[in-house]
MDAnalysis code that builds the backbone (N, CA, C; Angstrom):
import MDAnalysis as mda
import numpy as np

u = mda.Universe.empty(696, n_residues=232, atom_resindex=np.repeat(np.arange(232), 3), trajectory=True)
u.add_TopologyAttr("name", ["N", "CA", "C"] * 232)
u.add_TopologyAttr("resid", np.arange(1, 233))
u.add_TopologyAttr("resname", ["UNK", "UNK", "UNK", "UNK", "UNK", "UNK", "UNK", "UNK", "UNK", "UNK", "UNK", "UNK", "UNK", "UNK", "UNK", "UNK", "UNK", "UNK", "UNK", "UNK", "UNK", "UNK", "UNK", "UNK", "UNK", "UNK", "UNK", "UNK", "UNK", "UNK", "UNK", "UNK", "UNK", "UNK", "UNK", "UNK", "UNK", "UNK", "UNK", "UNK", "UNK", "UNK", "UNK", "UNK", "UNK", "UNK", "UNK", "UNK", "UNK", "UNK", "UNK", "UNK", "UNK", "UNK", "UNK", "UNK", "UNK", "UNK", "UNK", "UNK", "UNK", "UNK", "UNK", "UNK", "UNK", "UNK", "UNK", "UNK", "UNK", "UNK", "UNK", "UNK", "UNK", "UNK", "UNK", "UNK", "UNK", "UNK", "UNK", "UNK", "UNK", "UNK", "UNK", "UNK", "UNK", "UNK", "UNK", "UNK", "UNK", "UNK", "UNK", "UNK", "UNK", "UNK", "UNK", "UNK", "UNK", "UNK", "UNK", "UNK", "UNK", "UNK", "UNK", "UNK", "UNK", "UNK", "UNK", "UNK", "UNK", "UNK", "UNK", "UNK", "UNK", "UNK", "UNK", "UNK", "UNK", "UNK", "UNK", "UNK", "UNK", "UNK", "UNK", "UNK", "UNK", "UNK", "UNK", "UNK", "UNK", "UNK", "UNK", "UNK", "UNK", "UNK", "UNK", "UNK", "UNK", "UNK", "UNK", "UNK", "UNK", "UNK", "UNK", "UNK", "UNK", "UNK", "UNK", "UNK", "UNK", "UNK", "UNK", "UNK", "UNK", "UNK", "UNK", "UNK", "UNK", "UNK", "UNK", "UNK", "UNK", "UNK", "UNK", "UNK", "UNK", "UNK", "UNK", "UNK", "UNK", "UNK", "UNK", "UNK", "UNK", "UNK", "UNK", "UNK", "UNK", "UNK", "UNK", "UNK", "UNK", "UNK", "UNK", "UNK", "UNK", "UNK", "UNK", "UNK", "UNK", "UNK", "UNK", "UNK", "UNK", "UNK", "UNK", "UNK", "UNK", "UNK", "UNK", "UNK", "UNK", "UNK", "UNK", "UNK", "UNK", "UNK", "UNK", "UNK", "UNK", "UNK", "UNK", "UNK", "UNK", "UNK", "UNK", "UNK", "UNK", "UNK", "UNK", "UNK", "UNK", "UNK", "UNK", "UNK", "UNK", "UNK", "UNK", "UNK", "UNK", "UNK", "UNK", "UNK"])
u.atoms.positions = np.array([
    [-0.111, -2.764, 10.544],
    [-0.390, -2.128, 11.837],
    [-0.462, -3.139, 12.974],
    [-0.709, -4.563, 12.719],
    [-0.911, -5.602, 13.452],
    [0.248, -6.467, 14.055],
    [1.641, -5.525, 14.218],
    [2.998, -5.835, 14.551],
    [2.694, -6.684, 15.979],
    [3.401, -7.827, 16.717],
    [3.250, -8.510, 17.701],
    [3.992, -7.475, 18.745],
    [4.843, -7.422, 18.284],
    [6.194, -6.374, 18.612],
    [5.907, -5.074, 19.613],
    [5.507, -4.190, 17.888],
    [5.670, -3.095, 18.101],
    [4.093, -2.520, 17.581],
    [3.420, -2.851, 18.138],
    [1.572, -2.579, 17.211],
    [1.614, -1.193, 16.459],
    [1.109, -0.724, 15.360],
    [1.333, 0.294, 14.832],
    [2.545, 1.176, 14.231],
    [3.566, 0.239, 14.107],
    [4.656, 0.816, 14.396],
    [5.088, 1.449, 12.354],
    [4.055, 0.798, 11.920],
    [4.377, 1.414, 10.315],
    [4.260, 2.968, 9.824],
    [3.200, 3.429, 11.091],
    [2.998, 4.936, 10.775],
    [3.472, 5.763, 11.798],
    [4.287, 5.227, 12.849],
    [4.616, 6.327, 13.687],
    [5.158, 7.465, 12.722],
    [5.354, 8.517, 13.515],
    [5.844, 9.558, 13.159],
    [7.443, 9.748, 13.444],
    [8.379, 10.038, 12.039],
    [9.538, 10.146, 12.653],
    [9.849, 11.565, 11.873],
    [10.200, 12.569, 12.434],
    [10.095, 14.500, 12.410],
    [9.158, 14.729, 11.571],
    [7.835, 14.566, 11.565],
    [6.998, 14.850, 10.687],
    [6.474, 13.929, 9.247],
    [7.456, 12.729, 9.235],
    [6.649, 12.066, 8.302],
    [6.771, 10.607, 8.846],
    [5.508, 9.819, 8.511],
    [5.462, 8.399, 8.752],
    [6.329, 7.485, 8.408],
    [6.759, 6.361, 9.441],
    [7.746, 5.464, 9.097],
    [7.339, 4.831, 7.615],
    [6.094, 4.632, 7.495],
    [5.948, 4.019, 5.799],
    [6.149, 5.475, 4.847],
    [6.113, 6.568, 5.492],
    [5.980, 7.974, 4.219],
    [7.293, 7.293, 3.543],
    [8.347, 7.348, 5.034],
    [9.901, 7.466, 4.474],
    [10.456, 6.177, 3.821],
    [9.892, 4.901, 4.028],
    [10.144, 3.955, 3.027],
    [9.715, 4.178, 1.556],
    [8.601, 4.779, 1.546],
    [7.890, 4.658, 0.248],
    [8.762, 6.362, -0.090],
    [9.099, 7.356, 0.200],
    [10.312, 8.558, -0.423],
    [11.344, 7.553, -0.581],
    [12.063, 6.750, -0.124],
    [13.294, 6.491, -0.078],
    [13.379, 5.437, -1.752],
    [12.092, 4.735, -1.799],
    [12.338, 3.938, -2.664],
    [11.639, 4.602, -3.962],
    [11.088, 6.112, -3.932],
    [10.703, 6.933, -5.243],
    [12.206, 7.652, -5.628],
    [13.099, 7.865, -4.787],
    [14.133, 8.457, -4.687],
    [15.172, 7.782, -5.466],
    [14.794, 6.177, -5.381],
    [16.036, 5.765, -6.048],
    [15.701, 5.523, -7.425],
    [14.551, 6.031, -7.939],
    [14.373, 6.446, -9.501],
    [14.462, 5.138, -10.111],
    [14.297, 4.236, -9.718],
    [14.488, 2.693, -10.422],
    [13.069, 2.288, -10.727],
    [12.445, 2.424, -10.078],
    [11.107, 2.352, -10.168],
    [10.034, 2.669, -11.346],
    [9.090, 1.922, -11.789],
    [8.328, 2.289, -12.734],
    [6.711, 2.431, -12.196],
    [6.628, 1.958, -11.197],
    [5.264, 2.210, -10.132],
    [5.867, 1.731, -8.874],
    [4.842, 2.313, -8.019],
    [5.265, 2.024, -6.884],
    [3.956, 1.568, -6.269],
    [3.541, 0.496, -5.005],
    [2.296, 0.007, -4.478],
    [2.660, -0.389, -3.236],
    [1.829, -0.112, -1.651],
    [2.224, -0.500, -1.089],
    [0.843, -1.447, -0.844],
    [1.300, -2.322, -0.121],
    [0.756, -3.861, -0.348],
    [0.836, -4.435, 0.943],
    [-0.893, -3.703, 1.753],
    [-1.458, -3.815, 2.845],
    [-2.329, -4.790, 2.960],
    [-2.485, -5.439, 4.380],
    [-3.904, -6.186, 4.646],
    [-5.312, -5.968, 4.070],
    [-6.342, -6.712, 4.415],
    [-7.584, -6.151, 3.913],
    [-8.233, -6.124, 5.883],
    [-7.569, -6.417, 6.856],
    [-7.954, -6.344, 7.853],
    [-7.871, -4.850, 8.659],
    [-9.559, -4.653, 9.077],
    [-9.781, -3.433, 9.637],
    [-9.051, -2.203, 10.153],
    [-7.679, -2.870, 10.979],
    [-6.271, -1.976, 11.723],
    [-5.698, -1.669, 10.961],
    [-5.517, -2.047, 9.174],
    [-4.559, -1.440, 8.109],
    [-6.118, -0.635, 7.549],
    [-7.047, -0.155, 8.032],
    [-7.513, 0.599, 7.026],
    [-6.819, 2.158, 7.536],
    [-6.090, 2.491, 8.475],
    [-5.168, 3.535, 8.663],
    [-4.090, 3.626, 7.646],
    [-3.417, 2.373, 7.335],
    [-2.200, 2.186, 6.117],
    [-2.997, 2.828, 4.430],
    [-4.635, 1.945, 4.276],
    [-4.476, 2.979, 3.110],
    [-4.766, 4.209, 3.141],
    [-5.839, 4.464, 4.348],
    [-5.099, 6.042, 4.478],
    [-4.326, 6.815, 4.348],
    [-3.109, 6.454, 4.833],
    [-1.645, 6.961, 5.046],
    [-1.595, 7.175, 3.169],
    [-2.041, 5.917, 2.584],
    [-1.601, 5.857, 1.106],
    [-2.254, 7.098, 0.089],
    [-3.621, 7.142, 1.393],
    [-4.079, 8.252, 0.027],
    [-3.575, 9.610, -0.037],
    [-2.971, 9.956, 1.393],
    [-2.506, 10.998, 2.028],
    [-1.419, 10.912, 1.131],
    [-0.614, 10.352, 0.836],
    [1.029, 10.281, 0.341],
    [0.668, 10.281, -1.527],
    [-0.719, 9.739, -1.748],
    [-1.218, 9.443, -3.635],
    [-0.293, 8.597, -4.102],
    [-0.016, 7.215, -2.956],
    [0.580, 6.252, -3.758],
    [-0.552, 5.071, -3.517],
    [-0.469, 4.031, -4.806],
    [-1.748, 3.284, -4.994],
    [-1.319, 1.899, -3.944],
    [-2.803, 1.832, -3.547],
    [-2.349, 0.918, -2.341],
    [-3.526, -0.596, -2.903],
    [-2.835, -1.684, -2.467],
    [-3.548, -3.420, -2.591],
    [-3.911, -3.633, -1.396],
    [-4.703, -4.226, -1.534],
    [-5.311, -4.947, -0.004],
    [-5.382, -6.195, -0.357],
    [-4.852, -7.047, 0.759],
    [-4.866, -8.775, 0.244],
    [-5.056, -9.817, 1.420],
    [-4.902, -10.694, 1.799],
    [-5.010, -11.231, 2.926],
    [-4.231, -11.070, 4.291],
    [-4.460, -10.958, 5.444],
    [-3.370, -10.634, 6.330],
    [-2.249, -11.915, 6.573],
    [-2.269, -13.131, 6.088],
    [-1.440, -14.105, 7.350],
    [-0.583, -14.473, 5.426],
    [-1.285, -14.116, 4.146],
    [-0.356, -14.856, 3.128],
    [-0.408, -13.872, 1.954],
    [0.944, -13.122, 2.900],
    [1.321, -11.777, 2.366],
    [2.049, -12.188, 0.978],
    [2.369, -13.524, 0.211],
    [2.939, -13.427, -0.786],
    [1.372, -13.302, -2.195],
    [0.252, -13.840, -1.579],
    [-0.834, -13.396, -1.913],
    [-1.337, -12.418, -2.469],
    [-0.984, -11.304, -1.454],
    [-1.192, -10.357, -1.806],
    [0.018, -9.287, -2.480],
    [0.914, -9.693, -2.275],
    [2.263, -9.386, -3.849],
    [2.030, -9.803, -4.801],
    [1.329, -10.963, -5.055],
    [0.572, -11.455, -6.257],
    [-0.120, -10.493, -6.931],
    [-1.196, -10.133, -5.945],
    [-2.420, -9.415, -6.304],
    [-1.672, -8.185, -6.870],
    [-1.056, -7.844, -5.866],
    [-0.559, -6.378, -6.543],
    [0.464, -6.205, -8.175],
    [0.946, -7.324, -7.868],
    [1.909, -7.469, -9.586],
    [0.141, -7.546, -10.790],
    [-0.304, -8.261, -10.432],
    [-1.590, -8.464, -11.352],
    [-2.296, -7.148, -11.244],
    [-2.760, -6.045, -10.762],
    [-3.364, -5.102, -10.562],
    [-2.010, -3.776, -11.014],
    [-0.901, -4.419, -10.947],
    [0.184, -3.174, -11.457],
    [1.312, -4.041, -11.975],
    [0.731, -4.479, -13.523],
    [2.228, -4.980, -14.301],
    [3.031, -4.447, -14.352],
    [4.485, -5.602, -13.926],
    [5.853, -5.166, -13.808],
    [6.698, -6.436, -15.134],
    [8.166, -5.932, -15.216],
    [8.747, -7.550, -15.449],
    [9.155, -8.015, -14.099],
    [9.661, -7.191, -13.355],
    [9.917, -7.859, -11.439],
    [9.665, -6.619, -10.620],
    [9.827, -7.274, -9.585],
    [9.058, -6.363, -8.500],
    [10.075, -6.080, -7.142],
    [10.929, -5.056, -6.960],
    [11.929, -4.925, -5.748],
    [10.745, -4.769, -4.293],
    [10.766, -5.413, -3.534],
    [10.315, -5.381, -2.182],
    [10.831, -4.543, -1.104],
    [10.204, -3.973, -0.221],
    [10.417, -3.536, 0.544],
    [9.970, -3.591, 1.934],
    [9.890, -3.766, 2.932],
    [9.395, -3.706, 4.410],
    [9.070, -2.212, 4.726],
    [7.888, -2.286, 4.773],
    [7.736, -1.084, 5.472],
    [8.140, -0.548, 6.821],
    [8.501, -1.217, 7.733],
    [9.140, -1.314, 8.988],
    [10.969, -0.699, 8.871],
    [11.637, -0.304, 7.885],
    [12.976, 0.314, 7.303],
    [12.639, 1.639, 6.951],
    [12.554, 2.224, 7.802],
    [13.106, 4.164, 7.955],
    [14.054, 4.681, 7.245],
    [14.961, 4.196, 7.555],
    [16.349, 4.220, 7.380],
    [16.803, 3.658, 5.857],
    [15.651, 3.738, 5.249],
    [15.727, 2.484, 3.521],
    [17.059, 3.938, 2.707],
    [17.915, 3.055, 2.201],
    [18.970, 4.247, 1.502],
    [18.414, 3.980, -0.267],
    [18.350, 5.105, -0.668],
    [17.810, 4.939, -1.967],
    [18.961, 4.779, -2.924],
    [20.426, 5.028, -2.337],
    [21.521, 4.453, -3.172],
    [21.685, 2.926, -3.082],
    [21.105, 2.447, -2.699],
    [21.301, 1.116, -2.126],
    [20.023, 0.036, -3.009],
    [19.246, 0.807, -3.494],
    [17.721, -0.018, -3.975],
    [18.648, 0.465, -5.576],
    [18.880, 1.695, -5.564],
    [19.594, 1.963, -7.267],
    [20.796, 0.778, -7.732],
    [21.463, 0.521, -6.661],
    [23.049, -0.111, -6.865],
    [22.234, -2.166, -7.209],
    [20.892, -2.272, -6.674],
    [20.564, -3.730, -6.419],
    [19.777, -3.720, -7.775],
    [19.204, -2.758, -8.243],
    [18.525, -2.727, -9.801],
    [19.441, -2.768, -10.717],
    [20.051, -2.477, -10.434],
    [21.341, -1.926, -11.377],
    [22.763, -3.246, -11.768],
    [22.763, -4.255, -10.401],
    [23.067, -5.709, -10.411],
    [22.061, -6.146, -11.128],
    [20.885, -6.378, -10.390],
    [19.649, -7.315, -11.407],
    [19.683, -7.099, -13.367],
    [19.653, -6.078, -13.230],
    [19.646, -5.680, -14.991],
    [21.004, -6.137, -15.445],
    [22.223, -6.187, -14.941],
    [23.688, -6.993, -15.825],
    [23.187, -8.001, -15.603],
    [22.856, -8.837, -15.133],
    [22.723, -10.591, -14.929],
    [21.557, -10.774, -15.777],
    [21.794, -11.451, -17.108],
    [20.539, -11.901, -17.774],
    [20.223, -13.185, -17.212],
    [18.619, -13.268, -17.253],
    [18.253, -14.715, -16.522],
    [17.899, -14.643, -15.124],
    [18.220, -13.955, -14.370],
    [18.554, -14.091, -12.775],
    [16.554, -14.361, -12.398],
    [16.377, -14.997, -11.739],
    [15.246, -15.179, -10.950],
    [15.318, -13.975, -9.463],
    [16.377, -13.998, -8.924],
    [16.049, -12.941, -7.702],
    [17.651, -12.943, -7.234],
    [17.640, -11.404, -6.908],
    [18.691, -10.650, -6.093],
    [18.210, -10.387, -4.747],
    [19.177, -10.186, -4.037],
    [19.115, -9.775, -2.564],
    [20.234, -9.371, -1.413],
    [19.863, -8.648, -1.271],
    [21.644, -8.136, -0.367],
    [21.161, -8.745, 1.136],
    [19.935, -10.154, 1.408],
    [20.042, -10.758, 2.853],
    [20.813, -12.096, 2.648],
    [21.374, -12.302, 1.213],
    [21.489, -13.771, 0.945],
    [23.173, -14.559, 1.448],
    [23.694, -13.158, 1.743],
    [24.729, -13.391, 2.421],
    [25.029, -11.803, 3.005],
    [24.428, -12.297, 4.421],
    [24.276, -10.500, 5.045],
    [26.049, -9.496, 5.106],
    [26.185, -8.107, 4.836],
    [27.138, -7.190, 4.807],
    [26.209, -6.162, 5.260],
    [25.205, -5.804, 4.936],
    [24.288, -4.355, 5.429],
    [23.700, -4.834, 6.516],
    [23.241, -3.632, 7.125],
    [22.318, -3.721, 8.531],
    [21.097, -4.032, 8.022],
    [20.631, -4.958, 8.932],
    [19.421, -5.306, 9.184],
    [18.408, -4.052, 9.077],
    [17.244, -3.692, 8.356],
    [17.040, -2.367, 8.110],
    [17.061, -1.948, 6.708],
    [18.116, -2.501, 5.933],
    [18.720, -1.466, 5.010],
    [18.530, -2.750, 3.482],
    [18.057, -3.777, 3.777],
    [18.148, -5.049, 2.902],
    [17.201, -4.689, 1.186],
    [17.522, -5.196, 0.497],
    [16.577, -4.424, -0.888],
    [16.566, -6.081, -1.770],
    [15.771, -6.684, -2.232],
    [15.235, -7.670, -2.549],
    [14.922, -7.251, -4.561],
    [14.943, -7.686, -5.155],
    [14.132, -7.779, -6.853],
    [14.049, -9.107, -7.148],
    [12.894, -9.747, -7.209],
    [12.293, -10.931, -8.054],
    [11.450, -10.264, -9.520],
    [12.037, -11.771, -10.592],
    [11.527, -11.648, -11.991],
    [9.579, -11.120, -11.401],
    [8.849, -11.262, -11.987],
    [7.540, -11.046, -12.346],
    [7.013, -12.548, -12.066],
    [7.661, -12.976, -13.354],
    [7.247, -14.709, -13.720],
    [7.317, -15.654, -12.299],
    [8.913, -15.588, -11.728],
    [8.867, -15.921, -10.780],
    [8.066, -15.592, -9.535],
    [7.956, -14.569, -9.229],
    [6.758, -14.639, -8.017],
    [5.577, -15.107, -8.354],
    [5.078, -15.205, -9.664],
    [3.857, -16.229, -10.206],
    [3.996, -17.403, -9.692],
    [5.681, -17.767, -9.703],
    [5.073, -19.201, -9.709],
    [5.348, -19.538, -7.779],
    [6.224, -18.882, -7.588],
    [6.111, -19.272, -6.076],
    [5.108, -18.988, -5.452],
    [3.904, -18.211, -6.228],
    [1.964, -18.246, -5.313],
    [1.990, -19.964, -5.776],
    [2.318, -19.909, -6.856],
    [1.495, -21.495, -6.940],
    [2.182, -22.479, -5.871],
    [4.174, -22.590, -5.143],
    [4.645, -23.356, -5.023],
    [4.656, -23.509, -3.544],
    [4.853, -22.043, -3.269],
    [5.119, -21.729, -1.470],
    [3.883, -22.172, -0.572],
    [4.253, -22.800, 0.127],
    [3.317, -23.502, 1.469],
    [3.923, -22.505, 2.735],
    [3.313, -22.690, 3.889],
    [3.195, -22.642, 4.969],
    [4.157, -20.920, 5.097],
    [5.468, -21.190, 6.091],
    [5.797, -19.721, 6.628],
    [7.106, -19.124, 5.137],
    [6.314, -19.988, 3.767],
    [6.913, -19.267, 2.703],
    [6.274, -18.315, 2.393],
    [4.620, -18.407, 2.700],
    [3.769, -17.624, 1.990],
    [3.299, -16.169, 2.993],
    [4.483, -16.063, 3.950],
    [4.374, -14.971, 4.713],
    [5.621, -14.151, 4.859],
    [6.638, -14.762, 4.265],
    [8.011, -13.622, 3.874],
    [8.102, -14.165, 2.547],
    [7.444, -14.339, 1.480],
    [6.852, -13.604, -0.045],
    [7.707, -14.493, -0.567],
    [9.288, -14.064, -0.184],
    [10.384, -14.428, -1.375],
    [11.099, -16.030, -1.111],
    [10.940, -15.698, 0.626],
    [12.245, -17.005, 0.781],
    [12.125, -18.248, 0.161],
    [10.849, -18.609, -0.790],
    [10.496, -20.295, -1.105],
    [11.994, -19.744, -2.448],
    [12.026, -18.361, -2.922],
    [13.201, -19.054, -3.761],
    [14.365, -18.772, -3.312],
    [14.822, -18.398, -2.291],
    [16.158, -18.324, -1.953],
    [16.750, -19.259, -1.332],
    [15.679, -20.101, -0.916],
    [15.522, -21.795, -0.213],
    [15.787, -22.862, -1.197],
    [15.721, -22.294, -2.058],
    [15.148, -23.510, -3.207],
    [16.221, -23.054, -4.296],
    [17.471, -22.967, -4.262],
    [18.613, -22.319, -5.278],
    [18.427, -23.624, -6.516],
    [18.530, -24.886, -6.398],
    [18.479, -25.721, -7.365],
    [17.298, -25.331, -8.434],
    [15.677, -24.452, -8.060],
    [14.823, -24.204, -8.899],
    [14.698, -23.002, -9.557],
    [15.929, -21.697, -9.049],
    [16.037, -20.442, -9.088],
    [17.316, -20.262, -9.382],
    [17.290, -19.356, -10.316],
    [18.574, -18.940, -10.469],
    [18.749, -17.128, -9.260],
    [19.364, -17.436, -8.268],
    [19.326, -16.872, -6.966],
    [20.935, -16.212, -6.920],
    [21.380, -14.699, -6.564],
    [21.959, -13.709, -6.784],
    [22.048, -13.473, -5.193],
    [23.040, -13.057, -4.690],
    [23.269, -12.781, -3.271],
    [24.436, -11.456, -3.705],
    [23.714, -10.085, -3.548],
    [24.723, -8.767, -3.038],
    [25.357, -8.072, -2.111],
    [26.679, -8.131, -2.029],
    [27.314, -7.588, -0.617],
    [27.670, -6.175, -1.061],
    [28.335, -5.734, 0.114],
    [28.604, -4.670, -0.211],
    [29.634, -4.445, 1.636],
    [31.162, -3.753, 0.828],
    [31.982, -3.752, 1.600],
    [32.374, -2.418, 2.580],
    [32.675, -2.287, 3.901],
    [32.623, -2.673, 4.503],
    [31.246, -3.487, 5.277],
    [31.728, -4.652, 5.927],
    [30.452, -5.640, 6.748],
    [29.939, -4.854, 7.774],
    [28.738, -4.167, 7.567],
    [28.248, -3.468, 8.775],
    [26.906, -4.457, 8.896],
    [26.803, -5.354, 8.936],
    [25.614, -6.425, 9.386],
    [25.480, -6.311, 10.915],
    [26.396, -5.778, 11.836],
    [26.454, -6.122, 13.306],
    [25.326, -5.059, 13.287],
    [25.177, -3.818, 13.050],
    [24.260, -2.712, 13.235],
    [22.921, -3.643, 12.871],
    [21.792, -2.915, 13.597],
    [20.403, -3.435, 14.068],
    [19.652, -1.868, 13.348],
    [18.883, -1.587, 12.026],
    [18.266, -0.463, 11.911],
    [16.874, -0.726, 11.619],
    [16.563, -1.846, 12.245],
    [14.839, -2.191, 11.324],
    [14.285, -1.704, 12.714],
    [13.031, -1.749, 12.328],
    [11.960, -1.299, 13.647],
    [10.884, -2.205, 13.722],
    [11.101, -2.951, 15.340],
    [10.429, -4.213, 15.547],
    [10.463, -4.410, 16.726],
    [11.116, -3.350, 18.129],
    [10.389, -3.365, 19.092],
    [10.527, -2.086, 19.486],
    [10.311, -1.999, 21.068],
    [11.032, -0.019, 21.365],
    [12.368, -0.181, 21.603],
    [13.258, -1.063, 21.718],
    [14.463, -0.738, 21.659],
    [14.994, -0.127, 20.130],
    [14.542, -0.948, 19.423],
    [14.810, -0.700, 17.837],
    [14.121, 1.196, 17.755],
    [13.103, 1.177, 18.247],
    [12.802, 2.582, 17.882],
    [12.940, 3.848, 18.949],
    [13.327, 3.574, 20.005],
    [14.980, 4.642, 20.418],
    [15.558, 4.677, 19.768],
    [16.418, 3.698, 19.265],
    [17.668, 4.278, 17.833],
    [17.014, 4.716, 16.989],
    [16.284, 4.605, 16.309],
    [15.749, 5.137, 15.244],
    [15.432, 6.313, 15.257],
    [14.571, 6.602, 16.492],
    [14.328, 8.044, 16.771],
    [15.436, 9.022, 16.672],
    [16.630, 8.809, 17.320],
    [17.493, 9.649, 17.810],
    [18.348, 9.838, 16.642],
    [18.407, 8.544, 15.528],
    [19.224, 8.716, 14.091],
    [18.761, 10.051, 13.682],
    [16.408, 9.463, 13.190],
    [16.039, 10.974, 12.961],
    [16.314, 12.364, 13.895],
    [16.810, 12.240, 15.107],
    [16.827, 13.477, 15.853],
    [17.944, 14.234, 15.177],
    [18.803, 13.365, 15.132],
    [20.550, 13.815, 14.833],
    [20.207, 14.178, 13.325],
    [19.826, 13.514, 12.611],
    [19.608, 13.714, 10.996],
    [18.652, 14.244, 10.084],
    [17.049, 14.580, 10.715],
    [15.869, 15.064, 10.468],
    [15.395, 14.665, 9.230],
    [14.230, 15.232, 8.635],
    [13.637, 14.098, 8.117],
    [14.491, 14.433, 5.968],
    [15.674, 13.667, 6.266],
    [16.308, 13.085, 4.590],
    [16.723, 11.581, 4.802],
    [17.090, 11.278, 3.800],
    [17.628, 9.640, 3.415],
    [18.853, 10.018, 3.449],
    [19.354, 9.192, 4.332],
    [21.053, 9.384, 4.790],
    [21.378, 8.496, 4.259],
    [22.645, 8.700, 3.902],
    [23.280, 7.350, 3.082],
    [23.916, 6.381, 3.822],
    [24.116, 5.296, 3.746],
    [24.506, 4.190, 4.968],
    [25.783, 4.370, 5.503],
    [26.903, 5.103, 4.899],
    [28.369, 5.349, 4.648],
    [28.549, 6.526, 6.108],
    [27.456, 7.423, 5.530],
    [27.442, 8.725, 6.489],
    [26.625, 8.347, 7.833],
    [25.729, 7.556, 8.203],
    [25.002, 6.884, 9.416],
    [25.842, 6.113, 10.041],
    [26.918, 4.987, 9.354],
    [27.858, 4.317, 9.881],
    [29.081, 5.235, 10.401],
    [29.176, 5.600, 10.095],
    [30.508, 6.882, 10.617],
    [29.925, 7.249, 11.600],
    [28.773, 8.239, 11.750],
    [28.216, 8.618, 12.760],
    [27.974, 7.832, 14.281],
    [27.278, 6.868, 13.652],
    [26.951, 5.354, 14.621],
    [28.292, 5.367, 15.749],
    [29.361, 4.813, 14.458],
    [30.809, 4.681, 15.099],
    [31.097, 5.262, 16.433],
    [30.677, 6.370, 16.649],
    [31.051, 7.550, 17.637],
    [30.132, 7.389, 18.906],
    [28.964, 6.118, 18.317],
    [27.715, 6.804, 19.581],
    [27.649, 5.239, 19.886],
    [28.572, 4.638, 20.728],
    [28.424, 3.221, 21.453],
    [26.899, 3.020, 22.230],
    [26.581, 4.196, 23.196],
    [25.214, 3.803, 23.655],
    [24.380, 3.675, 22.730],
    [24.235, 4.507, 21.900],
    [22.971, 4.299, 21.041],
    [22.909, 2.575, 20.546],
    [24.039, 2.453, 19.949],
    [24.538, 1.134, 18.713],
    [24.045, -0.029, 20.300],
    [24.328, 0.414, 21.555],
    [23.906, -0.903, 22.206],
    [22.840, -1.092, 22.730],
    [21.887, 0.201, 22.394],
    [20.377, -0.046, 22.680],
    [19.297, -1.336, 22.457],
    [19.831, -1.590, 20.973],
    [18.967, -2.827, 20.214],
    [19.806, -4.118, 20.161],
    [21.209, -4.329, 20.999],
    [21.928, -5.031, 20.224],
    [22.037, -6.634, 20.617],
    [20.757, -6.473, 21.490],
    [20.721, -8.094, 22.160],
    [19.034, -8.191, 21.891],
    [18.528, -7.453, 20.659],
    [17.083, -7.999, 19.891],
    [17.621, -9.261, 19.514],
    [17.003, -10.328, 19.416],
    [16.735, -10.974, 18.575],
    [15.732, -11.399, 17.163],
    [16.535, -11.532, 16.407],
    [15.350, -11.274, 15.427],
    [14.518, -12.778, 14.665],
    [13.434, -12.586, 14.547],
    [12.840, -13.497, 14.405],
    [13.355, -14.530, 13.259],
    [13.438, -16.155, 13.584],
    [13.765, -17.019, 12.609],
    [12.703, -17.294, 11.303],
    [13.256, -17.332, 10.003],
    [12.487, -17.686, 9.335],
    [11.370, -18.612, 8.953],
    [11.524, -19.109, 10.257],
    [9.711, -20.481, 10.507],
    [8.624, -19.540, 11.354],
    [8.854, -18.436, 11.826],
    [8.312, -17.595, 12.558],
    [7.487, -16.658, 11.878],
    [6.343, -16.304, 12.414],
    [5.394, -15.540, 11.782],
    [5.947, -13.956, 12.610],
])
């Protein structure tokens, strides 16, 4: 809830359900899943988030606010997995064919430490789906310092010589599209996707077609910049 950005911007309302309802449907949807946790602060402004959680009866962690890989820790230890697919709650727009197609890579590759469709971007910003082993996020609590221990994964996608590290594309390159929500430009588009589309998980194929047609919308967000990975 403590966005610099966009303050609160995890529970707005988009046609009746919360921007975290529809991350957390989108990623029960893609049936890959064996639990699901969303994995909030323990600071006062997210006690609305586990709200939201009890409202929705999905089990929620509370962990530190500034060393969020901390508290992915906590939550793998409080809900054993063998790995754990990530998600941003800030992705509306999360396609649940897209979290199925990245489980579904991870399981052919024996061995793999972590997949990710940001490791060489083709999808919109928005739409990205992440799986680390279990073991491995153990050990990157022990390894990750400073602005590793606040985007969870990157100490191993940084570190390919200590990880065996998986990068998923997927063709056509629609990376130019902007669908995450991180200021109000980002959430005009977003809104108006849900206006045009109401509240289902559209598939990225059928949003990109659409997009295609609507130049103003696509140039609402398209000079965000998005934050560098030394950035909190």
């Amino acid at each position: 809830m403590g966005s610099s950005r966009l303050p609160g911007k995890v529970l707005r309302p988009l046609a009746g359900r919360s921007v975290l309802g529809r991350v957390v449907r989108a990623a029960s949807d893609s049936g890959v899943l064996a639990d699901l946790v969303v994995a909030t602060s323990t600071d006062a402004v997210d006690d609305a988030v586990a709200a939201e959680c009890a409202r929705l009866d999905v089990p929620c962690h509370r962990g530190p606010v500034d060393d969020v890989l901390d508290r992915f820790v906590g939550a793998l230890a409080a809900h054993p997995g063998d790995a754990v697919m990530r998600f941003t709650a800030d992705c509306p727009l999360l396609d649940p064919e897209i979290i199925t197609l990245v489980a579904s890579v991870y399981r052919a590759v024996p061995g793999l430490d972590y997949a990710s469709t940001s490791i060489a971007r083709t999808l919109p910003r928005g739409l990205d789906v992440e799986i680390i082993r279990a073991e491995t996020l153990r050990t990157l609590g022990r390894l990750a310092t400073d602005h590793h221990r606040v985007h969870v994964t990157s100490y191993a996608y940084t570190h390919p010589e200590l990880f065996r590290v998986l990068g998923v594309t997927l063709t056509p390159d629609r990376s130019a599209l902007r669908l995450t929500l991180d200021t109000e430009q980002d959430w005009t588009l977003v809104s108006a996707i849900i206006d045009h589309f109401g509240d289902v998980s559209v598939p990225l194929a059928k949003l990109a077609d659409w997009l295609d047609g609507q130049p103003r919308l696509r140039a609402l967000n398209a000079d965000v910049r998005q934050k560098h990975l030394e950035e909190s």
